[in-house]
ZAMARGU-4260 file (C-alpha; in steps of 0.2 Angstrom, whole numbers, plus 5000, padded with zeros to 4 digits):
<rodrens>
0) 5000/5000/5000 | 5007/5018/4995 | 5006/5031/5006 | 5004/5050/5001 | 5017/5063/5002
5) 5014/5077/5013 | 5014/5092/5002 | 5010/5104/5016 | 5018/5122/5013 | 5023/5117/4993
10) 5015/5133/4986 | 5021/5147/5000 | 5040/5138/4996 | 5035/5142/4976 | 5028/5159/4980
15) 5044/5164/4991 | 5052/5159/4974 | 5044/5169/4962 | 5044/5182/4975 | 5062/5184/4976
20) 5068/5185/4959 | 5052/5196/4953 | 5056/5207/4968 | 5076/5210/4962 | 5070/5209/4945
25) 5059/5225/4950 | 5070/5235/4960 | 5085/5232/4947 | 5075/5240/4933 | 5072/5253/4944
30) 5090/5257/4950 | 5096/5254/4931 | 5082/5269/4927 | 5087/5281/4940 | 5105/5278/4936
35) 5099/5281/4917 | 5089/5297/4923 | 5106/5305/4933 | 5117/5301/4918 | 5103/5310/4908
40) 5100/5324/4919 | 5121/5326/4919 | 5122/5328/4900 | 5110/5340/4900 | 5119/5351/4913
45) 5137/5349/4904 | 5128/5356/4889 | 5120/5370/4899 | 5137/5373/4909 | 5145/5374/4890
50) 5133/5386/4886 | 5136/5397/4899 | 5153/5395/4894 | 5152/5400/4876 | 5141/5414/4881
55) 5155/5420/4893 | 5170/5418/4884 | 5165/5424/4866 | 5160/5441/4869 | 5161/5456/4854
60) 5175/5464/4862 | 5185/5448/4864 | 5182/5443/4846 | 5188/5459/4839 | 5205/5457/4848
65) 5216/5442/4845 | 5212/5424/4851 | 5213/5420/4868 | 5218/5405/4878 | 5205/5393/4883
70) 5213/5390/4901 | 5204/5411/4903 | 5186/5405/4900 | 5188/5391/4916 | 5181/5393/4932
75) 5163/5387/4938 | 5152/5395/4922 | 5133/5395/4931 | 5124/5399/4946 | 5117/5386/4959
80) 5099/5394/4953 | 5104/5390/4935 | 5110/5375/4938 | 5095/5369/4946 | 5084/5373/4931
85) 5095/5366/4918 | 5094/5349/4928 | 5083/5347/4943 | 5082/5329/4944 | 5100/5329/4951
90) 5095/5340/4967 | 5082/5326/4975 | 5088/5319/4991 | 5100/5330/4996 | 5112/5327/4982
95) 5121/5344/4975 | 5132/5338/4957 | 5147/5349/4953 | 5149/5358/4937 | 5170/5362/4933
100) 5177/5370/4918 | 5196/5363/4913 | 5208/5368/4899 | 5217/5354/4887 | 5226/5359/4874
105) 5213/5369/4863 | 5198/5362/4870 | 5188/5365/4885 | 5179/5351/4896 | 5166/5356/4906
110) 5163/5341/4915 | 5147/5336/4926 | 5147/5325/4942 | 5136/5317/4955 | 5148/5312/4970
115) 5135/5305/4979 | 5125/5297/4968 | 5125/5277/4972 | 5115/5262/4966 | 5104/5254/4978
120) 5106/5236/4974 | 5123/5227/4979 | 5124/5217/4964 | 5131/5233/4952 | 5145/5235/4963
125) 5155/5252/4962 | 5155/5253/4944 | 5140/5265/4942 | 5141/5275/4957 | 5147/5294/4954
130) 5140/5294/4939 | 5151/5308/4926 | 5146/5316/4909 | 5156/5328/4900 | 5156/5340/4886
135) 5171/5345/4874 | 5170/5363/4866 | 5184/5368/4852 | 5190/5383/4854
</rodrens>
């Protein structure tokens, strides 16, 4: 005679299953979409900090006299207030990105960054935390 196997607690040990790999699933596409977000929102302040450069540096009176140096135009080109309009995703918890203006050779980088910026999940590691985008202007 056969007896029956107990399959008491079977579907909660399934549904702690699915539940796992859904719930990293989940939070992984979201942590990939904020990252995506802040790299988005960084672009689009190197291009507004480029601007403000270009605006700055290229004057009528300084193209009437003979070309300049880039390394004069350097320096932080936009105000916190500006800053926060051109990109105001990157100011949500407490987070403040830096905006800097460097000289190579006959370029200018403005370059954007998010020091505090870090993924929630473990499983990316350091690799996409402080998140940079940058910007080259010929000059």
């Amino acid at each position: 005679m056969m007896r029956k196997l107990d399959q008491r607690g079977t579907a909660s040990f399934e549904f702690i299953l699915v539940f796992v790999s859904l719930f990293m699933l989940i939070f992984a596409i979201f942590d990939l979409g904020r990252y995506a977000i802040t790299m988005q929102s960084l672009r689009k302040l190197a291009s507004a900090g480029a601007r403000a450069v270009m605006i700055s540096c290229y004057t009528p009176a300084l193209l009437q006299s003979p070309p300049q140096s880039p390394s004069s135009c350097t320096g932080d080109p936009m105000s916190t207030t500006d800053k926060q309009n051109a990109a105001p995703f990157l100011y949500f918890g407490g987070l403040t990105p830096t905006l800097s203006v460097a000289s190579s050779g006959s370029n200018l980088t403005v370059t954007a960054s998010q020091a505090g910026f870090t993924m929630l999940m473990p499983i990316w590691g350091t690799a996409l935390n402080a998140p940079i985008a940058s910007t080259q202007i010929p000059f």
